[in-house]
N, C-alpha and C positions, 0 to 999 in steps of 0.2 A: 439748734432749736430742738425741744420737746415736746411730743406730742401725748397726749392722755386724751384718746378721744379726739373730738373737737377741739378742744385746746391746747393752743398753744403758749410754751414756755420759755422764756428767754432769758438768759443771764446779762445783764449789762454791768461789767466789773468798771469801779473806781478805782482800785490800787491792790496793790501786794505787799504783803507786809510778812516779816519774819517775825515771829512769835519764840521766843527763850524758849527753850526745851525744860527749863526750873519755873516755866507758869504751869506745867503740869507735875506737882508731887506725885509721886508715886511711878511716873516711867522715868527710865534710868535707861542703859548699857541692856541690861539683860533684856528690855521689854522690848526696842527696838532692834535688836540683833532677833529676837524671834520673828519679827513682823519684815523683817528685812526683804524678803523673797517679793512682797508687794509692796511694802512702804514705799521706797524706791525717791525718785527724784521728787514726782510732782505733789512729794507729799509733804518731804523733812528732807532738809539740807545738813546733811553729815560732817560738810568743812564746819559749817557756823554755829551745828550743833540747835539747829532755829529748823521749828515747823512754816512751814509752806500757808501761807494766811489769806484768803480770800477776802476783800469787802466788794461786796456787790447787791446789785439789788434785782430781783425777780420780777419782769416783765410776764404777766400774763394776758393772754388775747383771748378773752370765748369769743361765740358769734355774735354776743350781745352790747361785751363791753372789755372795758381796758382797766387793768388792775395791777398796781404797783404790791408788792409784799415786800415792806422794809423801804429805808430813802438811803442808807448809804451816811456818810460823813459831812457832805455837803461842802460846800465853797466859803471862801472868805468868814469860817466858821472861828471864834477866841473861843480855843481850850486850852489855859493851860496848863491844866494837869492832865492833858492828854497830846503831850510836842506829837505823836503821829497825825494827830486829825489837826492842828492848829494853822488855821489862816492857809488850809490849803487850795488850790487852784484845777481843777481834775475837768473834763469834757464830758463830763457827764451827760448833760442834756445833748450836746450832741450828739453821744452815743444813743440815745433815744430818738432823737430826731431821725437815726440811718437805718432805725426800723419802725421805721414810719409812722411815731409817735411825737406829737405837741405836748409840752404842757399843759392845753386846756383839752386835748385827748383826753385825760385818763378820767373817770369815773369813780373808783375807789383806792384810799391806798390802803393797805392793811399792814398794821405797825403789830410787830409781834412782842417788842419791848418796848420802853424807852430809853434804851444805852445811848451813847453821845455816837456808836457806828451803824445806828440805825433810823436816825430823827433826823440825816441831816438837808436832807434833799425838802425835807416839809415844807422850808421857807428859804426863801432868795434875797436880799439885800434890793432894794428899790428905793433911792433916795432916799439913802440915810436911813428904813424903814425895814425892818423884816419883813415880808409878808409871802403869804402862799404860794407855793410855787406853781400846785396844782388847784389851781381855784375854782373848777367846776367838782371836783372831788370831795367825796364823803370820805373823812378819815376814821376809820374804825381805831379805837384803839380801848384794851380794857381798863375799866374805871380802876382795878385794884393799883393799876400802873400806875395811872395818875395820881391817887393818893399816896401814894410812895413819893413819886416824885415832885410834885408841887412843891412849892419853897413856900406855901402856906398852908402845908399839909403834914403829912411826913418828912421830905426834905427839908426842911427847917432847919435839920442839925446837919445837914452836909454843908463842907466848907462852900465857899461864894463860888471856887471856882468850878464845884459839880453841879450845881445849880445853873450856870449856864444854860444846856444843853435844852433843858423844860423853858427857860426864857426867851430864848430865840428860835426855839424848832418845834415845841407844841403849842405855848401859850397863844401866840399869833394866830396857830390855826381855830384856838378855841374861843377867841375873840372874834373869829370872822365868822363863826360858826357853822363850822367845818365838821367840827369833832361828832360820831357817837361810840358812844360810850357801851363796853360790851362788859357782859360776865367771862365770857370764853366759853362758849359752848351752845353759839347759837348758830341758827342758817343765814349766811348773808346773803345767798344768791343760787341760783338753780346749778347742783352738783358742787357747791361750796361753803363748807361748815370750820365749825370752830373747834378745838380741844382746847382745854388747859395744861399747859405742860410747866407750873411753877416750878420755882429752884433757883433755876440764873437770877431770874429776878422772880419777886412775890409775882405780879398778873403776868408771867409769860404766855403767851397762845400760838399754839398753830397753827395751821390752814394746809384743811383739807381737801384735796380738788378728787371727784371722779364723773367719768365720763366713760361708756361706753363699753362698762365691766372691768374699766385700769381706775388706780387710785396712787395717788401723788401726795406728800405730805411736808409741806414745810415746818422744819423742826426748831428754823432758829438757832436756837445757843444751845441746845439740848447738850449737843456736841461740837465742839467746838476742832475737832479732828478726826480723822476715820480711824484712829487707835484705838479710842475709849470705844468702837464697838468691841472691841478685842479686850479690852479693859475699863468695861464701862465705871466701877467703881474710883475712877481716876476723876475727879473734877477740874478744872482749870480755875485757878486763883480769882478768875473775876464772878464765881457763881457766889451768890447772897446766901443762899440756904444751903449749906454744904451737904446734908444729909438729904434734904428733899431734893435737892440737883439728881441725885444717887438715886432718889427710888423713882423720879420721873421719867428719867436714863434709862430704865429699865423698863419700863411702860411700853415705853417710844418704841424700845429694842423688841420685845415681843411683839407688837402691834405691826408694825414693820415687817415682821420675817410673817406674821401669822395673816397678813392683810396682802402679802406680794407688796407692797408698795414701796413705790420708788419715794427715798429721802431726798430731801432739797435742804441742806443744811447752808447757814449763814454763812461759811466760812471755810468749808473745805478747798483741798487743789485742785487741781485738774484731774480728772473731770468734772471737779462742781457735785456730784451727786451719784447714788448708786439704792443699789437693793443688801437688805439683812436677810442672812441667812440662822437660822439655828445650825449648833455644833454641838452634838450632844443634848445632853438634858436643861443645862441653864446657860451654856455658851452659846457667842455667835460671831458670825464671821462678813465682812464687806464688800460686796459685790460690785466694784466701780462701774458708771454706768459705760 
């Protein structure tokens, strides 16, 4: 657990997953023999040549309410152009249930994207029926997202099977009327705000937590391994705006070292999360937490 303040931070992981060392262009041999002395195991698998891959979802607890950031991959989920997330089977809720959270617990979720390893917890299978998992829950999530992704929006031209993902894991909730709809950069809740951090996707956002003179920052996909602190100009294959990934990367990277704040990225190893430091004038370096 994490504390920032009064609040508390909980990672509840769905799976692990190795990630190609060729989804990142640009590190090679030379980048990871310099990072070697910390890269180490819980980060990059050396036999397989495969980064160390988190999907998890962030449990927060203020004194007020209960707050999901992100839902994970989801259960008896058809992807298949995505064989790692398809039709899998994971205990998720359970793992929420052993820290003393229901489904009709939580209060807010806050979706930072809509990729198919972030939407999937939104909705549950109920006779034959997708529908809410969390059904006393307001879901935030940015409208830029959703017109991106709607299959009578922008997604119109992604094939049937990337479309999924908005059919079974937002559309439900925006029929039940679940959803608002944010710009990214508002207050949702006392000591909890929004950033914009487009790139990975067009509406990606943040979430900001302080409390108490500490500040926490969920990054999301910003970074997708604690290398690209080290090299941040390296984006990983799945970012939409290759060049705006690059300069939000870099935002996050200063903001971070210059705010003390501890990152909570989607995806890193063990430990899950740390602090940025500067190295010099425009470097910087990862401080596991």
């Amino acid at each position: 657990m994490i504390k920032i303040g009064d609040i508390e931070i909980i990672r509840i992981e769905e799976m692990m997953l190795a990630e190609p060392l060729a989804s990142f262009a640009g590190i090679g041999n030379e980048e990871l023999l310099a990072q070697r002395s910390w890269h180490g195991l819980n980060f990059f698998n050396e036999t397989e040549q495969s980064f160390i891959t988190s999907i998890h979802v962030w449990l927060v607890k203020t004194p007020k309410q209960i707050i999901l950031v992100d839902t994970g991959g989801g259960n008896g989920k058809n992807r298949p152009l995505s064989p790692r997330f398809h039709m899998r089977e994971v205990a998720f809720l359970k793992e929420l249930a052993n820290h003393g959270v229901n489904p009709e617990d939580v209060n807010l979720v806050l979706l930072t994207h809509l990729h198919v390893d972030h939407v999937g917890w939104n909705t549950m299978l109920v006779d034959g029926k997708w529908v809410p998992t969390f059904p006393n829950a307001t879901y935030v999530i940015s409208a830029k997202e959703i017109e991106a992704s709607d299959p009578k929006q922008g997604g119109a031209s992604r094939p049937p099977g990337a479309q999924l993902p908005f059919i079974d894991s937002v559309q439900p909730i925006i029929d039940a009327g679940l959803v608002r709809l944010v710009e990214g950069n508002e207050t949702i809740t006392d000591g909890i705000d929004l950033m914009p951090i487009p790139g990975h996707s067009p509406g990606q956002i943040a979430v900001r937590i302080r409390s108490a003179g500490k500040e926490a920052l969920f990054i999301a996909d910003t970074m997708h391994q604690p290398i690209q602190v080290y090299y941040p100009a390296v984006n990983s294959k799945y970012c939409n705006d290759q060049e705006l990934a690059r300069q939000t990367r870099a935002k996050v990277l200063a903001y971070a070292a210059d705010h003390q704040a501890l990152i909570l990225p989607g995806h890193f190893g063990k430990p899950y999360a740390g602090y940025v430091e500067r190295n010099g004038s425009d470097g910087f370096i990862f401080v596991p937490l």
